[in-house]
C-alpha positions as CSV (number, residue, x, y, z in Angstrom):
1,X,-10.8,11.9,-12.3
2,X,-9.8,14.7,-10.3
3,X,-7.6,14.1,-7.5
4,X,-7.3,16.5,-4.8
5,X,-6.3,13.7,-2.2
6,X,-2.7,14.7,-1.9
7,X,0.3,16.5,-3.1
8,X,1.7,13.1,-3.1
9,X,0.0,11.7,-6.0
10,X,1.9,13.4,-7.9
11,X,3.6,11.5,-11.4
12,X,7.5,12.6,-12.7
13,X,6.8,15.6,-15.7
14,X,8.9,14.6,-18.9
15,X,11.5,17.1,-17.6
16,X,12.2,14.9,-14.5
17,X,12.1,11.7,-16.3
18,X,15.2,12.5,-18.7
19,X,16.9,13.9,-15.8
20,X,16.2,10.6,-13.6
21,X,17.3,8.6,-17.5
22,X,20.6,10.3,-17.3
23,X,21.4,10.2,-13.9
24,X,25.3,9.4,-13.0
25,X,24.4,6.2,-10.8
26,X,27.0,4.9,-7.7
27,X,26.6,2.7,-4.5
28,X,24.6,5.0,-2.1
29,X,25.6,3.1,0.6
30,X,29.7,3.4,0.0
31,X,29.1,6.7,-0.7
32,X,29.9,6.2,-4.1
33,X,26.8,7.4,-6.0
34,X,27.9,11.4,-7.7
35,X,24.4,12.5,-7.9
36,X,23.2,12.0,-4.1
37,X,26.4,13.3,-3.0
38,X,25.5,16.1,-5.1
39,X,22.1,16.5,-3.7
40,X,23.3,16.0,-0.1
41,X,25.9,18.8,-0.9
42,X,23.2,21.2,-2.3
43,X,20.7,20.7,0.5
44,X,22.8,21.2,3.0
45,X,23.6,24.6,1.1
46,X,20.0,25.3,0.8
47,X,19.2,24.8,4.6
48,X,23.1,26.4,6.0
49,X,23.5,23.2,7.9
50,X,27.1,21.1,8.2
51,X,25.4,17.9,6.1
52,X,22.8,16.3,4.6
53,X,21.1,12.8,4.8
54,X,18.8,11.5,1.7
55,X,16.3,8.9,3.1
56,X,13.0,7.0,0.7
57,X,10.3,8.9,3.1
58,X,9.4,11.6,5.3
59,X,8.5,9.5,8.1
60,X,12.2,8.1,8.5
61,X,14.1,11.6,8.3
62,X,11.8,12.6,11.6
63,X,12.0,9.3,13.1
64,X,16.1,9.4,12.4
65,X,15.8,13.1,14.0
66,X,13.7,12.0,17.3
67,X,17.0,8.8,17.5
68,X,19.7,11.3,16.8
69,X,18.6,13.8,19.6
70,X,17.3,11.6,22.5
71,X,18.1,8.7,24.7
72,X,15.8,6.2,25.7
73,X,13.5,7.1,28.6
74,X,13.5,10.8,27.3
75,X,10.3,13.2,26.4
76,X,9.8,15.1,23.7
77,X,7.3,17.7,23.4
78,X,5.2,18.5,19.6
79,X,1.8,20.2,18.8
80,X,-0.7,17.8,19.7
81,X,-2.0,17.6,15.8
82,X,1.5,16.9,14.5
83,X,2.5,14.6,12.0
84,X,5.1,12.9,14.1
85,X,2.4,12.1,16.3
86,X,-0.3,11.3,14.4
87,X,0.4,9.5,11.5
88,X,3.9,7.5,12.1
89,X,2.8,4.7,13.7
90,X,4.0,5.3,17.5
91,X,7.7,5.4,15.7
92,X,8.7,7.3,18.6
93,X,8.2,4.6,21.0
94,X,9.1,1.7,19.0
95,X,12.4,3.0,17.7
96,X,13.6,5.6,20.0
97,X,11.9,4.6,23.3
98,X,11.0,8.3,24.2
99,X,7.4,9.4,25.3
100,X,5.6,12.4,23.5
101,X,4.0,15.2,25.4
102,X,1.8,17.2,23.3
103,X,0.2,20.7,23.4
104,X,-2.3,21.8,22.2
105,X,-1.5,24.8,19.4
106,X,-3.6,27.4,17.2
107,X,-3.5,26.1,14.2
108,X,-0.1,23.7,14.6
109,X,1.3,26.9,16.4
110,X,2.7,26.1,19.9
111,X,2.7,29.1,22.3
112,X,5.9,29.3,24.0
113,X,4.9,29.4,27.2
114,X,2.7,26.4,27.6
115,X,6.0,24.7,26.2
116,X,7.7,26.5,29.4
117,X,5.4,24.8,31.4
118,X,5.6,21.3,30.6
119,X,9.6,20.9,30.0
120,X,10.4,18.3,33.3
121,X,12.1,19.6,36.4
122,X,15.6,18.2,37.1
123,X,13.6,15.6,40.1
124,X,15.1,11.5,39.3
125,X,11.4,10.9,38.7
126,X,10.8,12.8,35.7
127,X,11.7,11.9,32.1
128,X,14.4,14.0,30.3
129,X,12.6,16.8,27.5
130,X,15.2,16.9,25.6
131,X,13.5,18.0,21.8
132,X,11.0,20.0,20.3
133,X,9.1,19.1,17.3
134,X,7.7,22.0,15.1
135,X,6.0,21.2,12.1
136,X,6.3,23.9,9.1
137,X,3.7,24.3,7.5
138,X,1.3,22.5,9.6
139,X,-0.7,19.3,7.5
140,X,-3.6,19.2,9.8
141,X,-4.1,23.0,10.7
142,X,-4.8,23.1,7.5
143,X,-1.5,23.5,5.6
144,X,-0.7,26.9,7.6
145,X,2.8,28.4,8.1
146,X,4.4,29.2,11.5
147,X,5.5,32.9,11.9
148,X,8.8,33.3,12.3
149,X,8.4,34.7,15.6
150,X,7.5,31.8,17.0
151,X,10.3,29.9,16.0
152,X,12.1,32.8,17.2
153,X,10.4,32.3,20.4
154,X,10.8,28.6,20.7
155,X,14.4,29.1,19.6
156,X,15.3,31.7,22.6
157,X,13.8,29.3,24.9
158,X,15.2,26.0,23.9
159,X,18.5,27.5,24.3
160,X,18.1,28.5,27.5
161,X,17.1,25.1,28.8
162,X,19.5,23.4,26.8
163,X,16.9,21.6,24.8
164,X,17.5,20.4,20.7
165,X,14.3,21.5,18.0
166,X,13.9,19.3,14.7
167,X,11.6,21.0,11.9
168,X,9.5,18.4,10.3
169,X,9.6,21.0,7.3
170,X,7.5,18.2,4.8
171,X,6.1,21.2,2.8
172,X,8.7,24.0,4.2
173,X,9.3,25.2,0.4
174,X,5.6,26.4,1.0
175,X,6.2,28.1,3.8
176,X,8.9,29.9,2.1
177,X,7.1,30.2,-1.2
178,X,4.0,32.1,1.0
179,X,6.4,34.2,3.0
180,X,9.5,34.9,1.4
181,X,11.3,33.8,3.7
182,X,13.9,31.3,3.3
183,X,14.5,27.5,4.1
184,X,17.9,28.7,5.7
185,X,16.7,31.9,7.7
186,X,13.9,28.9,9.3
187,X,16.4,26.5,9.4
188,X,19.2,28.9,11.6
189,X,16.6,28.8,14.8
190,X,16.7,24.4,14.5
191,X,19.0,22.0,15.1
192,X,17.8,20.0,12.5
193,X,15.4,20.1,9.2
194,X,13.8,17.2,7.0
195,X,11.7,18.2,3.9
196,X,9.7,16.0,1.4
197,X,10.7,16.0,-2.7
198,X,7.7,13.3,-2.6
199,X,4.6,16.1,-2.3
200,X,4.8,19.7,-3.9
201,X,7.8,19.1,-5.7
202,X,6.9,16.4,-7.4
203,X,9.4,13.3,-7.5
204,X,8.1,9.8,-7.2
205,X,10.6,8.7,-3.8
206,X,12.6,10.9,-1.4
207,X,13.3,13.1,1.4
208,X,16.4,14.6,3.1
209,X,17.2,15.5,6.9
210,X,20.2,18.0,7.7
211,X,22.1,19.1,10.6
212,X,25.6,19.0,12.0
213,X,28.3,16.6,11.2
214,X,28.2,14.5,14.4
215,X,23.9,14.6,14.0
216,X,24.0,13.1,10.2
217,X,26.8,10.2,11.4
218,X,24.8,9.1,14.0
219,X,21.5,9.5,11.5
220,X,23.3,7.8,8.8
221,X,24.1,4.9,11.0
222,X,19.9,4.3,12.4
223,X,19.0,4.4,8.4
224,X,21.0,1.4,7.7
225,X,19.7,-0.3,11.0
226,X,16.3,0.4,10.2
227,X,16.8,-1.0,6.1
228,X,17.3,2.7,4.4
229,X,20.5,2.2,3.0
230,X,19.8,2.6,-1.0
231,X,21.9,1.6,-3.4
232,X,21.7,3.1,-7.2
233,X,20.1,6.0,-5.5
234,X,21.2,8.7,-8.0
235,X,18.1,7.9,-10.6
236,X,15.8,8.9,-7.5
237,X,18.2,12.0,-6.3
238,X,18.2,13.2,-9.5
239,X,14.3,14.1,-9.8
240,X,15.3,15.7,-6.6
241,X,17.6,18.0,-7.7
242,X,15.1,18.6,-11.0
243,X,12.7,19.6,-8.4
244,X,14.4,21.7,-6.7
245,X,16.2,23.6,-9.9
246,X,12.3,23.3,-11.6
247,X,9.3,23.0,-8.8
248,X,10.0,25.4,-5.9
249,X,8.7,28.7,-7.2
250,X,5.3,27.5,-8.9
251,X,4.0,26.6,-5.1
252,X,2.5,30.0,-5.3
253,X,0.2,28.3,-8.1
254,X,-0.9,25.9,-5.8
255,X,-1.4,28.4,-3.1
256,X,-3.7,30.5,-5.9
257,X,-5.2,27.4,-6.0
258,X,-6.3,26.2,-3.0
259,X,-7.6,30.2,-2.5
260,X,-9.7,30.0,-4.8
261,X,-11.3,26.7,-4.3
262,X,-11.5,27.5,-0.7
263,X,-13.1,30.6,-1.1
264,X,-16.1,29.2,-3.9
265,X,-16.9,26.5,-1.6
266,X,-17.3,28.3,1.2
267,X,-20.0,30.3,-0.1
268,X,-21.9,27.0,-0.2
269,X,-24.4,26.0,2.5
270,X,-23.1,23.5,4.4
271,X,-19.4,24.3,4.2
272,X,-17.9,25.2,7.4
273,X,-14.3,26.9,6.5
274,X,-12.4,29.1,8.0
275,X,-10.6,31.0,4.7
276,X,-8.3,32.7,6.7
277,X,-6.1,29.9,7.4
278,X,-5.6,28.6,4.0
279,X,-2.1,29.7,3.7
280,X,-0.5,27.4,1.0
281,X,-2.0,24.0,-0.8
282,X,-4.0,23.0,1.7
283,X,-7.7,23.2,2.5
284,X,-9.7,22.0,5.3
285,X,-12.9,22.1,5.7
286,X,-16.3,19.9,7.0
287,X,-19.6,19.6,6.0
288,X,-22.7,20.5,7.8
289,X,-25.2,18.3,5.1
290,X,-23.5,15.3,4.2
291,X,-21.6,12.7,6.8
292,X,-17.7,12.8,5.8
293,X,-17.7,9.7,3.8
294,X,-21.2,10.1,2.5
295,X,-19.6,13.3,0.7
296,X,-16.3,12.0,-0.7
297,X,-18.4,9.1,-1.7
298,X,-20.8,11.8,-3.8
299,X,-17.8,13.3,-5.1
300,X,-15.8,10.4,-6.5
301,X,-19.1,9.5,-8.3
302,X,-18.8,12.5,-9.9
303,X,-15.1,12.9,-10.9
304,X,-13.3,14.3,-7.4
305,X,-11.0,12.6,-4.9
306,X,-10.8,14.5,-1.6
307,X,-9.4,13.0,1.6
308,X,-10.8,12.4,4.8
309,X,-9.1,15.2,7.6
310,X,-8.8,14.8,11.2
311,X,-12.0,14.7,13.2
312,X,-15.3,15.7,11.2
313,X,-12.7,17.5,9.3
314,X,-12.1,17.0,5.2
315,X,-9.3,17.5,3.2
316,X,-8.2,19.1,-0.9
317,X,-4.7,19.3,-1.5
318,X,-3.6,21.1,-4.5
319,X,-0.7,20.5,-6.8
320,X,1.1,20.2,-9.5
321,X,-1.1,18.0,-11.2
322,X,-4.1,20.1,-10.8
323,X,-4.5,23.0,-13.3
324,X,-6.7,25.5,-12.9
325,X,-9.4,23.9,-15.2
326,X,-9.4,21.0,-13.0
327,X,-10.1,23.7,-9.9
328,X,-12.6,25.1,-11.9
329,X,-14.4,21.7,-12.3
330,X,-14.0,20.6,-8.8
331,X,-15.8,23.8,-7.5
332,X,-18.6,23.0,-10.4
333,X,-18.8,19.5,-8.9
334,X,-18.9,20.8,-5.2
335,X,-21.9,22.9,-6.3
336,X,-23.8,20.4,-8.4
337,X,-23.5,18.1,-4.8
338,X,-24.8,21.3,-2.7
339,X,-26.6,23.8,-3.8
């Protein structure tokens, strides 16, 4: 079976499993454990930020992010297809007790100036914006990277009002990987990045959020309330650190990829894709024959997971998993389903 579901069914290589064996294993939550210290130190290198906080999932590092930065009875604004507000379960409202104004972007990109327009006035009637949510790259866009002059932008803006920005940067070593430009040049124009080890590069468990001294403690304190404290954390912080040393520069083989699977398929009839947006690992697409769960039903009977997008919208994912024989055979199976 080929699965194109997710980066994040990917399994531990061999290399990551003896680095995981021989991890040097504390208690996380004294502080005590060598080898998350030493991740926490080296991320916090990697994204020029004061400290770093390793946490099991993606999903808590923004939902610590959204605590650290508001008060209850604040808004904050994201791209109306972003993760934080899509897929995390209303987190927002439950833990932090903020509201979400979203806005509409072009492909997960928010212009500037509709952001302008909808930060609250100063009136006693109005909630409190204070944090922007950007998403880098942008899951359902399509896995597509925001220029840098957008953050820029947003950056210029924010300070002026006085407002903090969070990066939910899941698949940011993507962005980097398709750009060349680095986790710490996006990371200077944020107050605050999390990234995933759990999807491109490869570990089973993990993610990490970073910011300023006074941002982690108060972070750090809302992952124990909300049960994240680990314990012998090392064995999972090690395949991090494997990842990092071993899985960031072949992204650009996932981004080959998804190119070239996107591009055969959309030669098919009844593919509707737009190939210019696939930017990394990502490819969305819909269908134009086949009802979205009549197709990845046809598929899996032949051998290929896909997802289902957002909307009439589908979803491949490529990875580390995937070679390029496997690409090769899902675009034989794509046409033995269409043409």
């Amino acid at each position: 079976m080929i699965d194109i579901r997710s980066d994040t069914v990917t399994r531990p290589s061999k290399g990551m499993y003896d680095a995981m064996l021989k991890a040097e294993l504390g208690d996380d939550v004294f502080g005590e454990d060598p080898t998350v210290n030493l991740l926490q130190e080296k991320c916090a290198a990697l994204t020029g930020k004061e400290k770093a906080l390793f946490v099991p999932t993606g999903c808590m590092a923004n939902q610590l992010a959204v605590k650290s930065h508001t008060n209850p009875g604040d808004e904050i604004i994201c791209e109306s297809e972003a993760h934080i507000f899509n897929y995390e379960t209303a987190a927002p409202a439950v833990i932090s007790q903020v509201q979400i104004k979203t806005i509409p972007g072009d492909y997960g990109e928010m212009n500037p100036e509709d952001i302008r327009k909808h930060i609250r006035t100063m009136e006693y009637y109005f909630p409190k914006t204070s944090l922007i949510c950007l998403e880098n790259t942008h899951n359902r866009a399509g896995g597509t990277i925001l220029s840098i002059r957008n953050f820029k932008d947003i950056n210029r803006l924010a300070s002026e009002r006085g407002i903090k920005i969070h990066l939910d940067g899941a698949r940011i070593f993507n962005a980097m990987t398709g750009t060349g430009i680095s986790v710490k040049e996006y990371a200077s124009l944020v107050d605050s990045i999390s990234f995933c080890f759990s999807k491109g590069l490869g570990c089973p468990v993990g993610s990490v959020l970073c910011g300023t001294m006074e941002f982690i403690q108060k972070a750090h304190k809302w992952r124990k309330i909300l049960g994240g404290g680990m314990r012998q954390a090392g064995v999972l912080a090690a395949a991090a650190l494997y990842a990092l040393d071993n899985n960031i520069d072949r992204l650009k083989d996932d981004h080959k990829k998804a190119k070239f699977f996107a591009k055969e398929i959309s030669e098919l009839d009844g593919i509707n894709i737009n190939i210019e947006k696939v930017h990394t690992n990502i490819v969305i697409f819909s269908s134009g024959k086949f009802p979205k769960n009549e197709l990845i039903k046809l598929l899996k009977n032949k051998g290929l997971l896909i997802s289902s997008g957002s909307y009439e919208n589908l979803r491949a994912v490529f990875h580390l998993d995937v070679d390029m024989q496997d690409v090769y055979n899902a675009v034989g199976i794509f046409k033995s389903v269409f043409v």
